[in-house]
mmCIF file of the C-alpha atoms, coordinates in Angstrom:
data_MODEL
# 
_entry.id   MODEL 
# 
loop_
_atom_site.group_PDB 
_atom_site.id 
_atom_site.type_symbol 
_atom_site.label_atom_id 
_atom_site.label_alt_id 
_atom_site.label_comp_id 
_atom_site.label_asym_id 
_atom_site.label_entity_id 
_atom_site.label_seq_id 
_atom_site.pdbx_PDB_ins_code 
_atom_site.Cartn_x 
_atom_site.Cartn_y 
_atom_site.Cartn_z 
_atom_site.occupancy 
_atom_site.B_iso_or_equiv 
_atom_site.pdbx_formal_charge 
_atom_site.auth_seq_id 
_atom_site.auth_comp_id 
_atom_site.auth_asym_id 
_atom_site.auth_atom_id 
_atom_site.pdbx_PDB_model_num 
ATOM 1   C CA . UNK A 1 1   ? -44.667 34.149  -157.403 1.00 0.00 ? 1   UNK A CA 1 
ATOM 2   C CA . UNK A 1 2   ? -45.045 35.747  -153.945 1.00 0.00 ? 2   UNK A CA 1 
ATOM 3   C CA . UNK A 1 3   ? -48.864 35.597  -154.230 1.00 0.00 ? 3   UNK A CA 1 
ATOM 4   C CA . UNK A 1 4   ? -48.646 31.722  -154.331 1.00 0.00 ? 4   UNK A CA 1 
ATOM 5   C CA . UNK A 1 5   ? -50.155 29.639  -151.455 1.00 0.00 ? 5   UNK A CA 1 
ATOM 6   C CA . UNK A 1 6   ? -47.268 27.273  -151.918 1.00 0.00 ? 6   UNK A CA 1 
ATOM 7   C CA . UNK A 1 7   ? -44.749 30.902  -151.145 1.00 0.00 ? 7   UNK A CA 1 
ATOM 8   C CA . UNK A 1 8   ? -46.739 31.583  -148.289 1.00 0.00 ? 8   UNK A CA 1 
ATOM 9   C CA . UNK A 1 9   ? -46.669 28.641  -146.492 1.00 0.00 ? 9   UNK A CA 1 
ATOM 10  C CA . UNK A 1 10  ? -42.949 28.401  -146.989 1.00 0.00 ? 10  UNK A CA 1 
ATOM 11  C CA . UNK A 1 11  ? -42.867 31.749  -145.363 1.00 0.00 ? 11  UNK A CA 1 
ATOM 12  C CA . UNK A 1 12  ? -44.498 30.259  -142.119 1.00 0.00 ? 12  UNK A CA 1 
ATOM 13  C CA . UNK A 1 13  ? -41.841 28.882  -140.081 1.00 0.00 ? 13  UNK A CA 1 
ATOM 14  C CA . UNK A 1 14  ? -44.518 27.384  -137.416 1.00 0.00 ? 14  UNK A CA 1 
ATOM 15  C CA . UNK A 1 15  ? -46.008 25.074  -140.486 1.00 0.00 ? 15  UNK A CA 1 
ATOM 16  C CA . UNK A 1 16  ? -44.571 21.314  -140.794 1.00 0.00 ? 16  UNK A CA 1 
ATOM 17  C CA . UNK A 1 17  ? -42.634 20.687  -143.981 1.00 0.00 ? 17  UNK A CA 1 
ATOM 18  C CA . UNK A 1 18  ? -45.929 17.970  -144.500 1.00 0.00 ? 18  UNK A CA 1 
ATOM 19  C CA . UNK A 1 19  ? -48.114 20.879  -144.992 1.00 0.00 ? 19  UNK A CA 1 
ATOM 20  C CA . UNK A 1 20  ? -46.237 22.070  -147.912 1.00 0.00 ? 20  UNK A CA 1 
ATOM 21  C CA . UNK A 1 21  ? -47.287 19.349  -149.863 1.00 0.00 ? 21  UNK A CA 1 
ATOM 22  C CA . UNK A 1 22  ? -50.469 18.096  -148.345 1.00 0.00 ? 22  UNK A CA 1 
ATOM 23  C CA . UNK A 1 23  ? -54.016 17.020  -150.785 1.00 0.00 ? 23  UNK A CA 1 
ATOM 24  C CA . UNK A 1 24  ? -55.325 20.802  -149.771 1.00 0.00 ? 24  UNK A CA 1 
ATOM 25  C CA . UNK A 1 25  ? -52.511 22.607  -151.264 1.00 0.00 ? 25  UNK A CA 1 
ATOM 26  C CA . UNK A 1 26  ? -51.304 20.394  -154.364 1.00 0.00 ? 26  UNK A CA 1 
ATOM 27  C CA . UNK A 1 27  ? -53.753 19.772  -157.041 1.00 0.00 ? 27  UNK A CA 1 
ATOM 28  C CA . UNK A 1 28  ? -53.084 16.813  -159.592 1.00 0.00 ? 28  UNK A CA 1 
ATOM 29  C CA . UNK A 1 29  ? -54.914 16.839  -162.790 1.00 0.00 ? 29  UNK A CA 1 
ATOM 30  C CA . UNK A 1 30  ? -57.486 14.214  -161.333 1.00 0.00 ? 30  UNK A CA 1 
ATOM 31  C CA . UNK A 1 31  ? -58.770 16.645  -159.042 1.00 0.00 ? 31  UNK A CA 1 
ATOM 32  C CA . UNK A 1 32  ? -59.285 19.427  -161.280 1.00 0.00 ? 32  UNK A CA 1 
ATOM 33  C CA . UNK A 1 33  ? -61.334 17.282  -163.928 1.00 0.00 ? 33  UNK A CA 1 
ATOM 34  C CA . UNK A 1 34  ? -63.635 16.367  -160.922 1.00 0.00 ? 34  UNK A CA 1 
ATOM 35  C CA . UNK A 1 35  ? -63.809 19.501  -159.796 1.00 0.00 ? 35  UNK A CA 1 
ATOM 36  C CA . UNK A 1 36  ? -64.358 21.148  -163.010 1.00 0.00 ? 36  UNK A CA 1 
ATOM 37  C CA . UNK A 1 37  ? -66.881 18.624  -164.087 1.00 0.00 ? 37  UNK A CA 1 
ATOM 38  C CA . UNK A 1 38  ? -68.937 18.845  -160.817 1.00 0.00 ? 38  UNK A CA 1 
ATOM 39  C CA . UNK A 1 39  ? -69.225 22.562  -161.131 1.00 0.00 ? 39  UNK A CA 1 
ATOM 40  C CA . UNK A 1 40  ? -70.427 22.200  -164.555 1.00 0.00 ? 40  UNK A CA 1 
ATOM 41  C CA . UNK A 1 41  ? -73.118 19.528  -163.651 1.00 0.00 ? 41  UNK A CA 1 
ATOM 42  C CA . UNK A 1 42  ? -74.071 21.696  -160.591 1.00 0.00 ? 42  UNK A CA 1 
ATOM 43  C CA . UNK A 1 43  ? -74.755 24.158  -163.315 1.00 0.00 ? 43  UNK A CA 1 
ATOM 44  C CA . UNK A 1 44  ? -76.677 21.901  -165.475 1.00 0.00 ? 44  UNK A CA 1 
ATOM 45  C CA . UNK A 1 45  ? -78.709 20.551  -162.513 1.00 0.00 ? 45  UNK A CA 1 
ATOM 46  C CA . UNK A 1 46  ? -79.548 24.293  -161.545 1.00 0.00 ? 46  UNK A CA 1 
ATOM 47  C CA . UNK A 1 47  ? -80.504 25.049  -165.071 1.00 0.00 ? 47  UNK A CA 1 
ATOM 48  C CA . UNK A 1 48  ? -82.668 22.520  -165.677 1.00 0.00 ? 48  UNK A CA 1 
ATOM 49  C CA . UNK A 1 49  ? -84.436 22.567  -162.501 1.00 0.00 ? 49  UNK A CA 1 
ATOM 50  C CA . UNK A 1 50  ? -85.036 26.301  -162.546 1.00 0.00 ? 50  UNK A CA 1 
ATOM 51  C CA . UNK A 1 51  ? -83.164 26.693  -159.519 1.00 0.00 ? 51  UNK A CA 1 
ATOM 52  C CA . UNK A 1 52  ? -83.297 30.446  -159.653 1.00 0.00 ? 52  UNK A CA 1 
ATOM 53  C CA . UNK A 1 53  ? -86.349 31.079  -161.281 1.00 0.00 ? 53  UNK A CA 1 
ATOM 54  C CA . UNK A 1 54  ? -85.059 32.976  -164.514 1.00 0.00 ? 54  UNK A CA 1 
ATOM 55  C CA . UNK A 1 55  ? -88.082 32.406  -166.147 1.00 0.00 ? 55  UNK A CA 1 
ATOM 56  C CA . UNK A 1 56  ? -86.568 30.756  -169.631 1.00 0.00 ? 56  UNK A CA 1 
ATOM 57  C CA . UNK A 1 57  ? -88.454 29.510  -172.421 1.00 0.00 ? 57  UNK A CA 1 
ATOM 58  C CA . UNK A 1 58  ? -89.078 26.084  -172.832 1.00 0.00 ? 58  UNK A CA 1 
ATOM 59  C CA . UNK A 1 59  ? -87.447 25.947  -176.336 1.00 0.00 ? 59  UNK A CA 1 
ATOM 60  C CA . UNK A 1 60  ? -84.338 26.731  -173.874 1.00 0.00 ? 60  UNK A CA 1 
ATOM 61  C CA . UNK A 1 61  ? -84.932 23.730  -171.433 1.00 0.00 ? 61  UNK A CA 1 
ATOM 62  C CA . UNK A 1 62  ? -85.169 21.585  -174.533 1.00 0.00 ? 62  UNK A CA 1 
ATOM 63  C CA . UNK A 1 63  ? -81.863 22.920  -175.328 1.00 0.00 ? 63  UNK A CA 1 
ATOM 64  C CA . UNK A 1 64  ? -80.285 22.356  -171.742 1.00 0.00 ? 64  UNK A CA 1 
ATOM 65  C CA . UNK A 1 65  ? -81.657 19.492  -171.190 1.00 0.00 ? 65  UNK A CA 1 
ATOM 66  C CA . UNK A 1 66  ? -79.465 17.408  -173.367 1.00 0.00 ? 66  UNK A CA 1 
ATOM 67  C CA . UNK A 1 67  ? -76.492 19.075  -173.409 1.00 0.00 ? 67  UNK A CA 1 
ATOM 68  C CA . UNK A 1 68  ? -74.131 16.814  -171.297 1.00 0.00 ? 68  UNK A CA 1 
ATOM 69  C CA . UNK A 1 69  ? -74.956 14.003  -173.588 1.00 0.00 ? 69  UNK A CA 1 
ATOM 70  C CA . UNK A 1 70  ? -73.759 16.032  -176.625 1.00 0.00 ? 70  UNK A CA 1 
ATOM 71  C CA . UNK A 1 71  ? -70.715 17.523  -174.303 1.00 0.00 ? 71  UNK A CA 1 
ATOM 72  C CA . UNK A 1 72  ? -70.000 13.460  -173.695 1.00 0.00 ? 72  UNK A CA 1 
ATOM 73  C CA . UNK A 1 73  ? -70.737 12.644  -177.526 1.00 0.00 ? 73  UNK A CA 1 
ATOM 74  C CA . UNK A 1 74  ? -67.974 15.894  -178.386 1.00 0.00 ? 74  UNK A CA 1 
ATOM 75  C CA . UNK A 1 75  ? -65.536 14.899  -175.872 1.00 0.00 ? 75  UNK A CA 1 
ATOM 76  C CA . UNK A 1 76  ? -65.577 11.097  -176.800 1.00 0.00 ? 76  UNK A CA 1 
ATOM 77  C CA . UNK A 1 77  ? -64.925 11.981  -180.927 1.00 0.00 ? 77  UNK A CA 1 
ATOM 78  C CA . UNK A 1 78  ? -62.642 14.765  -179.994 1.00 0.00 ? 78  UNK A CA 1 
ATOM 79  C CA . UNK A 1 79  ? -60.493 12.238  -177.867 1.00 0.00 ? 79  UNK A CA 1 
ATOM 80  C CA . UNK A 1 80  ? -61.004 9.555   -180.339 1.00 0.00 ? 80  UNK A CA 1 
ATOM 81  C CA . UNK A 1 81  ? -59.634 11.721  -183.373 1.00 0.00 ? 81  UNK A CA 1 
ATOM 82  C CA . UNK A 1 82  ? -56.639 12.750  -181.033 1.00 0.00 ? 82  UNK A CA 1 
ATOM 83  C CA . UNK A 1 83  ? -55.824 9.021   -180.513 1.00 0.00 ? 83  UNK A CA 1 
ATOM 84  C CA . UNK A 1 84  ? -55.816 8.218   -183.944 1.00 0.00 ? 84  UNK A CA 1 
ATOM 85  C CA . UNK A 1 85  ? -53.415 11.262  -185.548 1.00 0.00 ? 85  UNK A CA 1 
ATOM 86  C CA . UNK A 1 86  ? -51.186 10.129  -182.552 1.00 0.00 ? 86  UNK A CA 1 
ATOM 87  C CA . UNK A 1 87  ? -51.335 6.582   -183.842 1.00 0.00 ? 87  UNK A CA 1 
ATOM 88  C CA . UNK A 1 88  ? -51.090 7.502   -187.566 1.00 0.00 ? 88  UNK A CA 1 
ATOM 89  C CA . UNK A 1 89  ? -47.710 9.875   -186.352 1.00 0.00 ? 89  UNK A CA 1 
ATOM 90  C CA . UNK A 1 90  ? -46.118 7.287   -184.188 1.00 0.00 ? 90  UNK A CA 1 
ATOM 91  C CA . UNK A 1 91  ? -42.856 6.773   -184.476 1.00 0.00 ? 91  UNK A CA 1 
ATOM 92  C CA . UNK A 1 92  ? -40.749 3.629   -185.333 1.00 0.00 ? 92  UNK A CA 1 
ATOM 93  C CA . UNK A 1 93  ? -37.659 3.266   -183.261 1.00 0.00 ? 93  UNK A CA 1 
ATOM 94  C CA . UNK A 1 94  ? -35.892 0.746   -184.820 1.00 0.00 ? 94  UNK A CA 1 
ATOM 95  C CA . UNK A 1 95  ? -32.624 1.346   -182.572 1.00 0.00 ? 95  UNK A CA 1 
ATOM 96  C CA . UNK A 1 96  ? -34.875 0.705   -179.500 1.00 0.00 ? 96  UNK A CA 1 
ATOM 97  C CA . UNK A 1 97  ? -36.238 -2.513  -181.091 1.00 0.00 ? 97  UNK A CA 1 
ATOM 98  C CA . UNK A 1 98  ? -32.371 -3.958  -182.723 1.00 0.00 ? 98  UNK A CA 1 
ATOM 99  C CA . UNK A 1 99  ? -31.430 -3.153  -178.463 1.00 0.00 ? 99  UNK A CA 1 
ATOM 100 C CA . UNK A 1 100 ? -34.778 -5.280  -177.183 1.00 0.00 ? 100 UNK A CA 1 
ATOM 101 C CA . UNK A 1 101 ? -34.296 -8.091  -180.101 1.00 0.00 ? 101 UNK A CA 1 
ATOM 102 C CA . UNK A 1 102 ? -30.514 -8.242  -178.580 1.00 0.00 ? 102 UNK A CA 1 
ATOM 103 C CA . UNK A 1 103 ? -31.291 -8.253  -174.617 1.00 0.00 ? 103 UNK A CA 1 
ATOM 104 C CA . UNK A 1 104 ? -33.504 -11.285 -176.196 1.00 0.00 ? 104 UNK A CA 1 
ATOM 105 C CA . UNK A 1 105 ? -31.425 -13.160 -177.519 1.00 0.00 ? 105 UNK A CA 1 
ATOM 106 C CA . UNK A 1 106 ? -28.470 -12.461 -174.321 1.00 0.00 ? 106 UNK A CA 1 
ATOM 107 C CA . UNK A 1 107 ? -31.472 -13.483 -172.177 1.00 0.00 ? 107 UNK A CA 1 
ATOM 108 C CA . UNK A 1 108 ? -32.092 -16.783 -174.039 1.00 0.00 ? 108 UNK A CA 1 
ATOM 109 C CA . UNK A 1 109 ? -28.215 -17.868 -174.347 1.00 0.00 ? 109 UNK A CA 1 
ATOM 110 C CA . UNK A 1 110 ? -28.111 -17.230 -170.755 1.00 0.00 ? 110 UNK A CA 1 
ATOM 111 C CA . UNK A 1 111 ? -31.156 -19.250 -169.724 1.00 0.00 ? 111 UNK A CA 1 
ATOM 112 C CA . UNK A 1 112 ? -29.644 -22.074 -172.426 1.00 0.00 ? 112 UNK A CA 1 
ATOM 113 C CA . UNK A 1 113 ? -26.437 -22.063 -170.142 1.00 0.00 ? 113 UNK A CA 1 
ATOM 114 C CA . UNK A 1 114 ? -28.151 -22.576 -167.414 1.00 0.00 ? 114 UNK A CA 1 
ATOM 115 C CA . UNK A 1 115 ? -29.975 -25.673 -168.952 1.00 0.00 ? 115 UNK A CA 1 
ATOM 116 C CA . UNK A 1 116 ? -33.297 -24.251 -169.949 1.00 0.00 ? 116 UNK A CA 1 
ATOM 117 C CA . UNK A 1 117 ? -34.485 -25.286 -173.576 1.00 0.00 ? 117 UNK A CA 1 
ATOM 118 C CA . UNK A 1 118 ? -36.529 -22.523 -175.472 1.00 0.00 ? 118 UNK A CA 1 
# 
């Protein structure tokens, strides 16, 4: 889109091609977990330290004060449950494993030619 940082730097002629693709303007999936999970524990920290003074109850700072432990305990059983339906739908690919079992057996006649004993 023409709103894109990526279309306005092509549109600068005086920028090196570098540029285009430099750490500041590409963003891999890495950086946006860390980036999403330090603003959340920025967040947290400013919560629970009463950072701006909002005055909550403490029945609230019990709540708060937990929470990334339950947000780890969530994340860990959601990505646990997401590896196991992937496991329990994997696929077989028995053409893939007849071609391996063949390239074996090539790759042992040829090491038997050359005097190797399996």
């Amino acid at each position: 889109s023409r709103g894109s940082v990526l279309w306005r730097l092509r549109q600068h002629d005086s920028l090196p091609a570098r540029a285009l693709y430099s750490p500041l303007v590409t963003m891999t999936k890495l950086k946006q977990w860390i980036s999403t999970l330090l603003v959340l524990m920025l967040i947290w920290l400013c919560l629970v330290q009463d950072v701006l003074s909002l005055g909550y109850s403490q029945k609230f700072h019990d709540v708060i004060l937990p929470l990334p432990v339950y947000l780890l305990v969530t994340a860990g059983s959601y990505m646990l449950g997401t590896l196991g339906l992937r496991l329990a739908n994997f696929n077989d690919c028995e053409e893939a494993a007849q071609e391996l079992f063949q390239q074996i057996q090539e790759a042992q006649a040829d090491l038997a030619s050359k005097g190797l004993i399996l």
